[in-house]
N, C-alpha and C positions, 0 to 999 in steps of 0.2 A: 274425906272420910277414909280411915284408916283401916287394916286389916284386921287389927283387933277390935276397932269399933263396931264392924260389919260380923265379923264371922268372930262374935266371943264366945260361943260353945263347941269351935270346933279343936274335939281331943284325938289325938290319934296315939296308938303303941304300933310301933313295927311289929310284924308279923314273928313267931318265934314257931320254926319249926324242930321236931324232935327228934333228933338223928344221930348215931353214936359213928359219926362222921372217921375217927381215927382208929376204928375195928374194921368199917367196912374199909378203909382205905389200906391195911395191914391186910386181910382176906384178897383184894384184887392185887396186890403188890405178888402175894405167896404166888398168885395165880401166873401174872406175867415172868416172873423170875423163873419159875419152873420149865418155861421154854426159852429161856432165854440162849440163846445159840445152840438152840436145838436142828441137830442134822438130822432129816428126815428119812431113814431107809424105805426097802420094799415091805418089810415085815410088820411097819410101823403103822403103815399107809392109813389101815382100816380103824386101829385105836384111834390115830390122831384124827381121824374125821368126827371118831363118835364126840373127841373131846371137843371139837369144832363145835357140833352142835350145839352140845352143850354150852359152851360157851357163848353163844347165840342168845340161846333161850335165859341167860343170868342176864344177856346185853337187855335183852327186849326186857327184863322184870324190870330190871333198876331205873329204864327210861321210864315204865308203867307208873312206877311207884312216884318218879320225880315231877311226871306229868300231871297226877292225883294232888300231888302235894300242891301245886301251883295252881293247879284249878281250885284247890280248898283256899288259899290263902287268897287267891287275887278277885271271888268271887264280890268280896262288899269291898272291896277298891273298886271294881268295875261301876255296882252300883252309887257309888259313892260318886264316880266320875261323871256319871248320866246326871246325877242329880246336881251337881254343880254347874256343869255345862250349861244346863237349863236355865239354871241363875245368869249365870255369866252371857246367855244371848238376851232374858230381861233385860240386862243392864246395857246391854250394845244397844240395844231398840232405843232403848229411853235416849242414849247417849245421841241415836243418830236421830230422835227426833227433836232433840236439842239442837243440834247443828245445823238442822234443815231453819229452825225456825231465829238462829242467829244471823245464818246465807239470805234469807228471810229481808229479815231487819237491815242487813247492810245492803242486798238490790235496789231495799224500795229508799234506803238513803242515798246509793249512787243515784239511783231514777231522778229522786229530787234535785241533786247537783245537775244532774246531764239539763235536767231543762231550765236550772240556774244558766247555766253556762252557754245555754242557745241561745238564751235571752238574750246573755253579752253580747255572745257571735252577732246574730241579728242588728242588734245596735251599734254595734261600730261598724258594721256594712252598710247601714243604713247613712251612719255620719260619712263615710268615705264614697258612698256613691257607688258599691259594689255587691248590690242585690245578685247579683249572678254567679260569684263568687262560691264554691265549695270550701266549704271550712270544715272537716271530720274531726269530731271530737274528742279528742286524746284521750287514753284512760287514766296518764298522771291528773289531769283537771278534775277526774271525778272522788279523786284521795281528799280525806277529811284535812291532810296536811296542806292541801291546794289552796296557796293566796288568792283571793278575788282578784288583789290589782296583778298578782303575777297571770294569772291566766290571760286578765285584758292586755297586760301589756304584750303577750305572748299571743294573742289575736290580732292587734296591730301590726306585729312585727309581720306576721303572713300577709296580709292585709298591704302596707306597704309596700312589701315585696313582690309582689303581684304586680302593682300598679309602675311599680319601677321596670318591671320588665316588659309593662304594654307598651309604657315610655320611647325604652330602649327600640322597642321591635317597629313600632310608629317613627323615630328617629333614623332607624336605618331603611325603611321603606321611604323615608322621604330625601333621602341622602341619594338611594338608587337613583330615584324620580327626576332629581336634580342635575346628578350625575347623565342621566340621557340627555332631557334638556340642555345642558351644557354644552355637551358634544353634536347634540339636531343643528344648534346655533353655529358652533362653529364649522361647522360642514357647510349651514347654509353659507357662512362667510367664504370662505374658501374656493365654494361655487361660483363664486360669483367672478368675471373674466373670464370664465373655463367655458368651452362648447360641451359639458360634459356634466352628469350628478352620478356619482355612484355610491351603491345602494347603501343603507345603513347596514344591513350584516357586516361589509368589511371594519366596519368599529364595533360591532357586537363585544370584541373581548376588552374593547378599554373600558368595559362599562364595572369591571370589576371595581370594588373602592379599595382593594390593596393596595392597587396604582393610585399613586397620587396626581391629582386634575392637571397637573400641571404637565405631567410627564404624558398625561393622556391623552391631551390638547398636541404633545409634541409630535407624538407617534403617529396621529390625525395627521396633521401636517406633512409627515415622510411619508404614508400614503399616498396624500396628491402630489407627494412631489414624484414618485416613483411613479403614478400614474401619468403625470406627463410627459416625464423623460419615453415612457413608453409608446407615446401617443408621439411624439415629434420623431422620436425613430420609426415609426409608421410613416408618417408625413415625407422624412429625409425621402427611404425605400420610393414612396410615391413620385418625387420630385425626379432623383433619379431614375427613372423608369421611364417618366413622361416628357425627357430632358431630349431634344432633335440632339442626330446621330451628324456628325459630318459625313457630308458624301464623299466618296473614294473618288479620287481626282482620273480620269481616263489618261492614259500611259500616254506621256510625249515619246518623239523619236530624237535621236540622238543628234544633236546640233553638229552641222556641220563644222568643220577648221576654220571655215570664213566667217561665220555668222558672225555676227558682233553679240558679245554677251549679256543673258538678258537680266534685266535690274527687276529682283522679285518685288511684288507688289500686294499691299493687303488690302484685299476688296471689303469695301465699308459695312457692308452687312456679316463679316465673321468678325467684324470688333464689336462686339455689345457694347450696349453704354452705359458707362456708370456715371450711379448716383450716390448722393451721402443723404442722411436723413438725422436730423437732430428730435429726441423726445423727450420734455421735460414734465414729469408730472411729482406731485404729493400725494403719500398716501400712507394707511396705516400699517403699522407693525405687522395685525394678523395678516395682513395681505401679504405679507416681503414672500411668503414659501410660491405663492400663485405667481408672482413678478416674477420672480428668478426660474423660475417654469419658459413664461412667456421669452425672457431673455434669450434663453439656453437658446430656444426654437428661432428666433431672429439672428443669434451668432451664428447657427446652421447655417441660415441661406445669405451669409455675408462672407466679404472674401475674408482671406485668412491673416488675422493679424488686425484689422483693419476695425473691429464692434468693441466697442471701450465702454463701460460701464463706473460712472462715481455717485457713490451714494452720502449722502448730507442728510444729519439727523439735524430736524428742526426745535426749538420751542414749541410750548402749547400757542403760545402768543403769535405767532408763523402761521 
């Protein structure tokens, strides 16, 4: 609806007020120019006050007169303004009870999508086996523009994603689990020859999966083998420690020029006796870090030079 359709009666003339505008402008001109670079003396003092007043008293009419004039002319614009106003809040009202009852119509059509669309949610949770599943409902899904299959497919794809990461999380909890296992076993292997277990915290840190098993299996392995070297340098300290001292021989006297000289002799208990020993065994790989352990500790208590070690890789078939 247009302005002329709405308001076809409404006429207005501009106000015209009656004023001989270029007299009175000629009458204040006389007046200012009359003092225009006027030097005020002593004698003047009391005229020019009178004309001050005066002057005053024309200021205050002419504002009287301008202020009558404007209250006369503006008085049915005033009313004219109230009365339109009044129109124009009518028509806001109506307007904003159009809008409420559009906002209206379109809640209670999201309303309807929103439980279109839970229905979805619900049934492909229910196909996937993920009743427990939180799925919040987007407010693109609730737009009249919203595909049915884009939303489902867009429910799946959470849906999936989900289940991919219980996946993952279950895959690397079972990879840890493994990962211990792996290393319990081969500690218990290791153990085994040794008078000795020590504890699992010193493999606590291979249990990382950064490390690769292999590498972590190795590192197990430099453990015992550092454990042993440590435990035979124990053993050596003990060995010597508890090793008979020779006795200090009591001072002979100096032979006399006749004696015939005497032919030294080694009393059969300061010559030990030695022995050889031959060990021939087979055995596995994971064992060789334990072997060369037990070795080390058998070259210790052998004479020097003398402990030879060759090692032959077999067939399975051997």
């Amino acid at each position: 609806m247009t302005q002329q359709e709405l308001l076809p009666a409404l006429q207005f003339t501009p106000p015209v007020i009656s004023l001989n505008f270029e007299e009175l402008t000629a009458r204040v001109r006389e007046i200012t120019e009359r003092y225009t670079g006027l030097v005020v003396q002593e004698d003047d003092v009391t005229a020019i006050k009178s004309e001050m007043a005066g002057l005053n008293h024309l200021a205050t009419q002419l504002a009287d007169a301008r202020k009558d004039a404007v209250a006369r002319v503006s008085g049915p614009i005033k009313a004219f303004e109230e009365q339109v106003k009044g129109l124009e809040a009518e028509i806001k009202t109506t307007r904003t009870f159009l809008d409420e009852q559009v906002k209206a119509h379109i809640q209670r059509e999201r309303d309807s999508r929103r439980a279109s669309v839970q229905v979805t949610i619900d049934a492909l949770k229910d196909e996937h086996g993920c009743k427990d599943l939180d799925i919040p409902i987007q407010e693109g899904w609730l737009n009249k523009t919203a595909k049915p299959t884009v939303i489902s497919a867009e429910v799946q794809a959470i849906i999936l994603t989900h289940k991919r990461q219980i996946e993952e999380a279950a895959r690397l909890e079972q990879a840890k689990k493994d990962r211990v296992v792996a290393l319990e076993g081969h500690c218990k292997t290791m153990e085994q020859g040794r008078g000795y277990v020590l504890p699992f915290s010193k493999f606590a840190h291979l249990q990382s999966l950064d490390l690769p098993l292999a590498d972590a299996l190795a590192k197990a392995g430099e453990i015992y083998a550092a454990e042993d070297a440590k435990i035979a340098e124990i053993e050596q300290r003990k060995l010597a420690a508890t090793a008979p001292q020779p006795k200090p021989e009591p001072p002979k006297e100096a032979p006399h020029w006749t004696d015939a000289p005497e032919v030294p002799t080694v009393p059969a208990e300061a010559r030990p006796l030695r022995k050889s020993m031959i060990i021939t065994g087979t055995y596995n790989s994971e064992n060789g870090p334990a072997i060369q352990a037990l070795y080390r500790q058998i070259k210790l208590l052998c004479l020097s030079d003398t402990c030879t070690v060759k090692i032959t890789e077999l067939d399975h078939a051997q």
